[in-house]
Structures are given as structure tokens and as C-alpha cells.
C-alpha positions in Angstrom: 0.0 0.0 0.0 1.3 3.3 -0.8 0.4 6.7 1.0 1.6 9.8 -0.6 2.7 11.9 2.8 2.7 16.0 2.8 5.3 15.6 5.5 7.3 12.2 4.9 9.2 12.1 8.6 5.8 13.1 10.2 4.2 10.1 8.8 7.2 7.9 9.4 7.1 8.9 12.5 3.3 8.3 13.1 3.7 4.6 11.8 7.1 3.8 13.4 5.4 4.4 17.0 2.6 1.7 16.0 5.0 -0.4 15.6 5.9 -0.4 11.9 9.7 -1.2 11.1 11.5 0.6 8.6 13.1 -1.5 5.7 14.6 0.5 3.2 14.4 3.7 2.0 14.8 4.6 -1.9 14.4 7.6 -5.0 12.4 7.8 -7.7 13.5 10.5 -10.8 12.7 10.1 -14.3 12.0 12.1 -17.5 8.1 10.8 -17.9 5.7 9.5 -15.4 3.3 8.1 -17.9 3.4 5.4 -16.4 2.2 6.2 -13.3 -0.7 8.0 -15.3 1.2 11.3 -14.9 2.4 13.4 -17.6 5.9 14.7 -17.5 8.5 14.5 -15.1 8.9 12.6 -12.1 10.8 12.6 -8.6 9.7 10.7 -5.5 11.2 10.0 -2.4 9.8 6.9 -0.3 10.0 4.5 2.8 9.0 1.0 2.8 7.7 0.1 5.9 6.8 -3.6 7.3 3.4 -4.1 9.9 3.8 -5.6 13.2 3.8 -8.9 13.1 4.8 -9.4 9.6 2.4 -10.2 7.5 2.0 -9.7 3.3 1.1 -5.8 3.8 3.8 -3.7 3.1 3.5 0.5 3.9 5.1 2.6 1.4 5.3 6.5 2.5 5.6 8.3 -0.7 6.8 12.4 -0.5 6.6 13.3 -4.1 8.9 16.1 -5.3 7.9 16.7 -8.9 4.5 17.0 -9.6 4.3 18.2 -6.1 1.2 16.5 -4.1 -1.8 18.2 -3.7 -4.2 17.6 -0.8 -7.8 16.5 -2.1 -11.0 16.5 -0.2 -11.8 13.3 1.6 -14.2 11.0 -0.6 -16.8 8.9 0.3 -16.5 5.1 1.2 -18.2 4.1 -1.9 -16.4 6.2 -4.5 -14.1 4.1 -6.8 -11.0 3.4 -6.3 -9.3 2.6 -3.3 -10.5 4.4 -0.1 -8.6 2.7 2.7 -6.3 -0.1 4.0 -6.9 -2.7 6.5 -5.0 -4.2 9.1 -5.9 -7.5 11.2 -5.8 -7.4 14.9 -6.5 -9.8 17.6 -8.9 -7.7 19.6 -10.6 -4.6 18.0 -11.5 -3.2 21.5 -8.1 -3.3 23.1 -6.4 -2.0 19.9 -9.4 0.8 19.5 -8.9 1.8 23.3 -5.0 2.1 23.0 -4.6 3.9 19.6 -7.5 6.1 21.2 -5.7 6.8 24.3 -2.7 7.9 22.0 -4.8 10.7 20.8 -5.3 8.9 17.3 -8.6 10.3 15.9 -11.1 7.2 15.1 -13.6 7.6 12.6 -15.9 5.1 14.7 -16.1 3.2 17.3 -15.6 -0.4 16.8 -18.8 -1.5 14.6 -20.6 -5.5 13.7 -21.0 -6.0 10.2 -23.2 -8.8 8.6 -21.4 -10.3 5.8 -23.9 -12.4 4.6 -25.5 -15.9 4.7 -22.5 -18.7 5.8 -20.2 -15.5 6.7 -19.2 -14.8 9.9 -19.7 -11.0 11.1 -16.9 -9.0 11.4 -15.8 -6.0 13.8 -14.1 -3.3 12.4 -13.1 0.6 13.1 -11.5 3.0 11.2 -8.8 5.9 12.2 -6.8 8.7 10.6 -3.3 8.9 9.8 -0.9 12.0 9.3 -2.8 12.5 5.8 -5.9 11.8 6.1 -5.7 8.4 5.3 -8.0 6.1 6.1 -6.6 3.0 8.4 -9.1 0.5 8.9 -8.9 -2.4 11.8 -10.1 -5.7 11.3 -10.4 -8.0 14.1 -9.2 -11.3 13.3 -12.2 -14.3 12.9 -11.5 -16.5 16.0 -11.1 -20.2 15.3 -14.0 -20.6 18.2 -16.5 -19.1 16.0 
């Protein structure tokens, strides 16, 4: 998942306290971003970051130099394209109640949702990060049911 950040070490920052190790850092500079879907030029600096725990998610912070990055409103949840990444967590109510209690802003409180006929529900809450991304927790299905 890449996040383009307005302030690179602010972000890097943000994820590095919950618990996200740094793995490399790298440049990005060419003469046509095309593609990328951008026209002209292109220099980027980035991060890649790995969860706690491990996992197949990787975070890349992105701090784009040329075309500079422009803040956009928020969009809805059902606008195309995509609007937010999720992580798994043992327990949604421990992990709500101690990114809360670090004065990370949550969307919602932990929420049920119905996923259909031979599903089993799932609990869920989003936050924000440095940018306005959206940071979704999942809490992991117990084997128990």
C-alpha cells in the first residue's frame, strides 16, 4: 500500500510508533511518469515500511517532489477506487482503546458488520493517519466461531 505523505518524517514517525519497522528507504526520478498515469516528469522520495507482526502488507510512505502532491478532499467510502487499507488485529477493542488513548482520531467506534449468509460477522473501526488516510482495523475471525 502506498500513502503519498505532505510531510514524509511526520508520517514515518506516526507509523514507526505503532510499531511499523523501517526497511529501506529509496528515490524515484525520471523524465516521464506516464506510467504512473502522470504526464511529464517525475521525482519521488519513499520508505518501505513492514506491519507488526509481519504479514503480506507492506507501507510505502511516498513524498513526491515533482508533480508536487496536492491535498484532495476526503471521498466517500463508496467512490471508486481505493479508499482505505486494513489491518488485522486480535482484539478490535483493546487495539481501539489504546490507539484512542494515544490521541489517534477514530472515525468510529468499533462496529458488527453482517457479511452475509455462511459468513461470519466481522468487527471493524477506522482511524486517521498523518494525511488523512483512512486506516481500517479488522479483528481477526477466532477459530471458536
Amino acid at each position: 500500500v502506498a500513502v503519498t505523505c505532505a510531510d514524509r518524517d511526520a508520517s514515518l514517525a506516526f507509523y514507526t510508533g505503532l510499531g511499523f519497522t523501517e526497511i529501506t528507504r529509496f528515490s524515484v526520478k525520471g523524465p516521464d511518469g506516464g506510467h504512473m498515469g502522470i504526464e511529464g516528469p517525475v521525482a519521488m522520495d519513499a520508505v518501505l515500511l513492514m506491519p507488526p507482526g509481519g504479514g503480506s502488507l507492506m507501507l510505502e510512505l511516498v513524498r513526491w517532489r515533482s508533480p508536487e502532491a496536492t491535498v484532495a478532499p476526503r471521498r466517500p467510502a463508496n467512490t471508486p477506487g481505493i479508499w482505505r487499507f486494513a489491518l488485522l488485529v486480535d482484539d478490535i477493542d483493546t487495539a481501539f482503546t489504546e490507539l484512542t488513548d494515544h490521541a489517534i482520531a477514530a472515525y468510529s467506534h468499533p462496529v458488527t458488520l453482517d457479511m452475509g449468509p455462511g459468513l461470519p460477522p466481522v468487527r471493524f473501526a477506522c482511524f486517521a493517519g498523518p494525511d488523512e488516510e483512512v486506516i481500517e482495523l479488522i479483528e481477526a475471525p477466532r477459530a471458536d466461531g
